[in-house]
Residue, then its C-alpha position, 0 to 999 in steps of 0.5 A: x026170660x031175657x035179663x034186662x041187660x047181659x054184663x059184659x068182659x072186654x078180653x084185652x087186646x093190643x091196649x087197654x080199652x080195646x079187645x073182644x067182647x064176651x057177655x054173660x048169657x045163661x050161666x057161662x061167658x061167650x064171646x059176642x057174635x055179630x056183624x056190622x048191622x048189629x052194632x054202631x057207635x052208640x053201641x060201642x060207647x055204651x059197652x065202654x062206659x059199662x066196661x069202666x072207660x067213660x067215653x063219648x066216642x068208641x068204635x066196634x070192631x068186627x070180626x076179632x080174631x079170637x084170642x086164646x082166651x075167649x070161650x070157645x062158644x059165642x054168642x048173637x047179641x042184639x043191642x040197640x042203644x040210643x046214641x043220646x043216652x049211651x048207657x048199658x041199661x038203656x039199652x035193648x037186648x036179646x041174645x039168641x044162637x048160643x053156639x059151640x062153632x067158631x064164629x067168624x065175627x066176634x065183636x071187639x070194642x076201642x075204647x080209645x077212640x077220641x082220646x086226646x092227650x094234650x099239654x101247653x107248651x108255654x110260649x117263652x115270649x111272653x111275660x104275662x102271669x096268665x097261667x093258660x098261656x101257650x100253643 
């Protein structure tokens, strides 16, 4: 029978929060096999918030180059989430087509995506105590 969920690895990539997808099927990591069809946005956030990067806004990203270290065999992984309930374990899935072929789509994930980092710059003009002054 399917495990209610399969735990995921994101294999770094160029930054934190960003790389290719492997999950646990069987008794050995693949790498996640798909295509555009298979995984939207929600998906995307639900796999970072189980990855450990708590987000609203993430993106797959398709057709991964693999890196050296992702396993040789892949893996189709059909997920559906909910976009309003961005969870793992809210999630559907089934995982089919274990293969030991190089697959042309493995799926990677940016967690980044809607990360702001911002600072106030004080505006000098103004003499008020207000501490949230600035632009």
């Amino acid at each position: 029978p399917a495990p209610a969920s399969y735990p995921l690895r994101l294999v770094p990539g160029s930054a934190a929060g960003v790389g290719a997808l492997e999950a646990y099927v069987g008794d050995t990591w693949h790498g996640a096999c798909g295509y555009r069809g298979v995984a939207r946005s929600g998906e995307a956030v639900a796999a970072c918030n189980e990855l450990g990067y708590p987000t609203r806004a993430a993106r797959m990203l398709f057709g991964v180059l693999r890196p050296r270290s992702v396993q040789n065999s892949s893996v189709t992984l059909r997920v559906t989430c909910a976009p309003h309930m961005p969870s793992w374990r809210n999630c559907s899935f089934s995982a089919s087509s274990v293969t030991t072929t190089t697959c042309s789509n493995i799926l990677g994930v940016d967690c980044r995506v809607g990360e702001w980092q911002y600072r106030l710059v004080p505006d000098p003009a103004d003499t008020s105590p207000t501490p949230i002054v600035g632009r």
